[in-house]
N, C-alpha and C positions, 0 to 999 in steps of 0.2 A: 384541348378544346378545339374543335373542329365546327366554325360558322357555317351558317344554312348558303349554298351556291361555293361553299370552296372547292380546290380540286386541289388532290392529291397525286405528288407523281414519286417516282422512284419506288412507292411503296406498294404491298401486292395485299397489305390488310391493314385494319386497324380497328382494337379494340376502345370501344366506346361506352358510354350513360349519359342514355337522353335526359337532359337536366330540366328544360323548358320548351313546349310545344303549343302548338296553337295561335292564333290570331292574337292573344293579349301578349306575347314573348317581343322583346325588344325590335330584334330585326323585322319581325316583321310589321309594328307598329311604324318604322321608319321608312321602310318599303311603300308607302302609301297603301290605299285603299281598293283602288280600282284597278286591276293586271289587263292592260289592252291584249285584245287575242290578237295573235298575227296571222295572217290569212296573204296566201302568196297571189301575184296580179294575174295570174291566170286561172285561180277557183275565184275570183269576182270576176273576170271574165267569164266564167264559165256559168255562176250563177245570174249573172244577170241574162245571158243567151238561154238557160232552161227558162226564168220565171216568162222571159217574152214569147219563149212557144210554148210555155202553159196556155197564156192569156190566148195566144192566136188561136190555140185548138179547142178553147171554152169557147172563144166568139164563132168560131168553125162550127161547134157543137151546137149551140144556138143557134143558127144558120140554118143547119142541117136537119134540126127537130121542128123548126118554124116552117120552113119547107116543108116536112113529111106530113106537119098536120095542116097546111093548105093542101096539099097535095091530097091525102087524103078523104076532108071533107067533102069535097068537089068529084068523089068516082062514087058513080053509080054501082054496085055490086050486082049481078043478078042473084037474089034470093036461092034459083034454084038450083045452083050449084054448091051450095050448102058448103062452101072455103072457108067457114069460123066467124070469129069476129075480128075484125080488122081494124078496133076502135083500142086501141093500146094508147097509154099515153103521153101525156108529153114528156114526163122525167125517162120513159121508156126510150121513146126516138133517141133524149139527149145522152142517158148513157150509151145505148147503141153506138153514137155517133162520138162521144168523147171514148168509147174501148176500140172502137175502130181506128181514131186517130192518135190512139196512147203509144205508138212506136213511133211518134215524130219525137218524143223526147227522150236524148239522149243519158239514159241510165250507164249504158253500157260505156260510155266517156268515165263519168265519174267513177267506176269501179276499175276501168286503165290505169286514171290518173292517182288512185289510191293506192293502187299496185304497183305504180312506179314508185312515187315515195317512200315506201316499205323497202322496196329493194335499194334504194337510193340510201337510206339508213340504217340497214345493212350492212352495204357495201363502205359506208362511211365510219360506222363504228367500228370495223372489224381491223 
C-alpha cells in the first residue's frame, strides 16, 4: 500500500491498484480543504511592478487621447485640401496611445523567468 506524497527509494518500479481517489478518500479529507499556492518573492515582485506600469500606461493613455481630442477640436483644417476626416475618436486616440505604449510592459521578463525555472527543474531533477 503505497500513501498519496510517499517516496519511494531503492526501488526502479512498483506494481499497484488504485483502491480510493478523489476528495472524499481519507488522506485527503485530513489534508484540509484549501492547498495555499506558493508563489516565490520575486514573481510577486515582479507582479506587482507589471500591474503598476499597467496602470501608469492606462493613465499615460488617457492623457494622451485627452490631449489629441483638445488638440484636435481647436485646428482649423482647410477644407480645400481634401486630407479626410480627422474626427476619429476617443477610444481610437486611447488605443493608439495604450499600443504605442504596450512595450513598457515587460512580457519578455516573465517568459525569462519562466524559462529559468524549467531549466532550474531540470537540472534538479536529473
Amino acid at each position: 500500500m503505497l500513501l498519496r506524497g510517499s517516496k519511494l527509494r531503492n526501488t526502479s518500479y512498483v506494481y499497484g491498484l488504485v483502491v480510493n481517489t478523489g476528495t472524499d478518500s481519507k488522506i485527503m479529507m485530513s489534508s484540509g480543504d484549501e492547498f495555499p499556492v506558493q508563489v516565490s518573492s520575486i514573481d510577486e515582485i515582479t507582479n506587482k511592478q507589471v500591474i503598476v506600469v499597467v496602470i501608469i500606461s492606462v493613465v499615460m493613455s488617457l492623457t494622451g487621447a485627452i490631449g489629441d481630442r483638445h488638440w484636435m477640436s481647436g485646428l482649423n483644417l482647410p477644407t480645400y485640401l481634401e486630407l479626410g476626416s480627422w474626427d476619429d475618436s476617443f477610444m481610437e486616440a486611447f488605443v493608439y496611445f495604450f499600443a504605442t505604449l504596450a512595450s513598457m510592459v515587460p512580457i519578455t521578463l516573465y517568459v525569462a523567468i519562466t524559462l529559468v525555472k524549467a531549466l532550474q527543474g531540470l537540472l534538479y531533477g536529473a
